[in-house]
N, C-alpha and C positions, 0 to 999 in steps of 0.2 A: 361514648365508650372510652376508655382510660384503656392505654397499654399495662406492663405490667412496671416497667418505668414510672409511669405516672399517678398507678396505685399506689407506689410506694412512699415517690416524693407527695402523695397529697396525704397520706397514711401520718408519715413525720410534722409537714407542717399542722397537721389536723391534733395531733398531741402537742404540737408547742401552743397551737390556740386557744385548746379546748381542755387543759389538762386538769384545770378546776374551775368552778363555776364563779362568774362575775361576781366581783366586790358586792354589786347590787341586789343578788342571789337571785335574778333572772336566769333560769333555767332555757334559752335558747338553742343551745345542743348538748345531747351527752356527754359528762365529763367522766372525767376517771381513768379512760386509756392510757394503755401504753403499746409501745411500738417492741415487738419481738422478732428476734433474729434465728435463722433455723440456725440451731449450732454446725452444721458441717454443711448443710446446699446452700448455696446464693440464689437470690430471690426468688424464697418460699415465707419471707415475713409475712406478720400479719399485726391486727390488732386485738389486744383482749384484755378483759376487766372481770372481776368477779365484787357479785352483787348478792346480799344476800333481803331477804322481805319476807313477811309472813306469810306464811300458808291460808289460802282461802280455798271459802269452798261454794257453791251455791246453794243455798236452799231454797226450796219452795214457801212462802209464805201463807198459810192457809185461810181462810176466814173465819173467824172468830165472831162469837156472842156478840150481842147489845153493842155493832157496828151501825155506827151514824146512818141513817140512808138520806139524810136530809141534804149531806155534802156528795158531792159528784165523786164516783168511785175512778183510782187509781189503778193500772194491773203492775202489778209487780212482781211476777211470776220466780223472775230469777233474781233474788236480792246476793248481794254477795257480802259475805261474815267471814273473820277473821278465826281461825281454829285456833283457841287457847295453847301457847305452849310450845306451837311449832312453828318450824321456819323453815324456809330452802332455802339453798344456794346454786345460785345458776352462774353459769360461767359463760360468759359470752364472746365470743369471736366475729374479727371483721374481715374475710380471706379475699384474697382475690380467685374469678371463677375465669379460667383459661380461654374456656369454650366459648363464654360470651362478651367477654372483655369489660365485666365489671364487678365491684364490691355483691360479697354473697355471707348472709347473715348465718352463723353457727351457733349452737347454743346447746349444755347440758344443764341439766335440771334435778336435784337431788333432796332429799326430808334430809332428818338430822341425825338419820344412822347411816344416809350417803347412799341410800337404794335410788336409783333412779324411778320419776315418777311415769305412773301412764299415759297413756296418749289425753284421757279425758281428763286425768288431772293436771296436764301439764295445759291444754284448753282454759280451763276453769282458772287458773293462778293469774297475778298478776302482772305476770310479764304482758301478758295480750291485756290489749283494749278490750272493754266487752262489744260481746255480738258482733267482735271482725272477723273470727273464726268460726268457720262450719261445725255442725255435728262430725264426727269422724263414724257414728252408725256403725260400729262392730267395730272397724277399722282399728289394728292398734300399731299400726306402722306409716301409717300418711293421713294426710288432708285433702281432700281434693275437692274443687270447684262443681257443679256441674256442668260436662258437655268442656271440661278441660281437657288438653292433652295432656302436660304437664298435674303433678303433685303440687298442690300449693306450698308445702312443708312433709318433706318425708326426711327417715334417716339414711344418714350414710357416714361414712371414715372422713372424719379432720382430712383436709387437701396435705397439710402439713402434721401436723400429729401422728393423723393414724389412727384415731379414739372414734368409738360412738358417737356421735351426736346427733342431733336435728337440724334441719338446715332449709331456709325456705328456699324457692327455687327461684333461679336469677333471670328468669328468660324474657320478660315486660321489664326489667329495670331499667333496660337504656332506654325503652320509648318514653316510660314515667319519668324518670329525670329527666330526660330532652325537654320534656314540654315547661321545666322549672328552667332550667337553661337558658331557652327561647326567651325568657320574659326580663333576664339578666344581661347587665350592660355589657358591650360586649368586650371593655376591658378589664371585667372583673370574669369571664370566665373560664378559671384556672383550676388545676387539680382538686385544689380547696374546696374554692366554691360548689364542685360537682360533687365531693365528697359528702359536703354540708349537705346541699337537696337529697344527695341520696338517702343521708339518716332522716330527712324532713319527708319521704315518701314512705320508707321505710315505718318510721314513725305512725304511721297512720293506722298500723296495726300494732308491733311492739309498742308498749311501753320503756321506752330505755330510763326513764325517770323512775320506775318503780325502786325504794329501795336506796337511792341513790338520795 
């Protein structure tokens, strides 16, 4: 767990490391941040970057005429394609969550007239990996696990804004980053480094490279 102290100092140094991507163009964490200051409260910073990437969508692939049968069949139910033309822009935040004493992922998602998108279409876009997100099943305000107490991803107000957004829910982050931790020497682990694994568990569901 990171105080609010030590989200910030790893917030900062996390921008001076990570601010663009290696000469090499190894993509090892997401770049593009920046470090923002709430104009009138002391530490309510945060981090945040705006990305924009094509709109996709899923379609079903159906079967087709004078298909091979001689070659072993593939299921490829949900292929995902690129919708001519359009684009989002998602804007993404890195806040600190009080309650739990650590980094908590925010994010708004919007087409190119800036309407915010559905729950299923925001599912289906490229921010998410595929198939790490559940159905939402009618649902057009959360995601939820089954047999969760917690929202995997429901909305609520910017900690610092104040705006709409999405926000996954923080409350498995410190066990999931502990166990990257654990396996890190133990003079390397500082604000940083705990910041790094956390976009590296994180990661496993966003996409922070979409875009980017």
């Amino acid at each position: 767990m990171l105080t609010r102290f030590d989200f910030d100092q790893a917030c900062k140094a996390y921008v001076d490391a990570h601010h663009n991507h290696r000469a090499s163009g190894m993509k090892d964490y997401p770049a593009g941040w920046i470090w923002t200051e709430h104009p009138y409260v002391p530490n309510l910073g945060y981090l945040s970057r705006t990305v924009h990437f094509p709109r996709t969508s899923n379609q079903r692939i159906d079967a087709v005429e004078d298909v091979d049968t001689s070659q072993p069949s593939v299921e490829n139910d949900d292929a995902v394609c690129h919708v001519p033309g359009e684009s989002l822009t998602c804007n993404q935040y890195v806040v600190y969550s009080a309650t739990f004493g650590v980094p908590a992922f925010y994010f708004t998602l919007h087409d190119n007239s800036g309407s915010p998108l559905a729950l299923e279409d925001i599912i289906q876009s490229a921010l998410f990996r595929p198939n790490t997100l559940p159905s939402p099943d009618g649902n057009t305000f959360a995601v939820a696990l089954p047999d969760s107490t917690f929202s995997l991803m429901s909305q609520g107000d910017h900690p610092t804004l104040g705006t709409p957004s999405w926000y996954f829910h923080p409350c498995n982050t410190a066990e999931a980053v502990g166990e990257i931790m654990a396996e890190i020497a133990e003079g390397r682990r500082d604000g940083l480094r705990w910041l790094e694994a956390w976009f590296m568990v994180t990661g496993n569901t966003v996409n922070f490279f979409a875009g980017v």
